[in-house]
C-alpha positions, 0 to 999 in steps of 0.5 A: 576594275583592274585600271581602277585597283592598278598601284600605277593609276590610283591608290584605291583598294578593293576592302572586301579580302579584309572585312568583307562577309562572305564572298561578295557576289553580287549578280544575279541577285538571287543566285549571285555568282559573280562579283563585278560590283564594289566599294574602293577606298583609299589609305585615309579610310579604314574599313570595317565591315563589307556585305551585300544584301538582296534587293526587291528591285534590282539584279544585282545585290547591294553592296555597303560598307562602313569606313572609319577616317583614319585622320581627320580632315581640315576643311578650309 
């Protein structure tokens, strides 16, 4: 994750500090204290809300996000 968020390698960003609920832990599902999964975004997506939610099958709690597309796109 630190390559993955290392202005050097790539332009992605971790969008939780901006929008995010909480505190974003997502292991062990039902008492989470740590944080080790996430949704990176580029400069071309503009986040807006960041949660996580329990899962009934899973030990990690799912994380979603939602995205705005800053500019539009042209598909050739």
């Amino acid at each position: 994750l630190r390559l993955a968020l290392d202005p050097g390698h790539t332009d992605l960003l971790d969008p939780w500090p901006l929008v995010g609920d909480g505190d974003g832990l997502t292991v062990p599902n039902y008492v989470p204290r740590r944080r080790v999964d996430y949704l990176l975004a580029d400069d071309d997506w503009r986040p807006t809300v960041m949660a996580t939610w329990q899962s009934a099958v899973s030990d990690h709690r799912g994380v979603v996000g939602r995205f705005l597309l800053r500019s539009p796109r042209v598909c050739r």
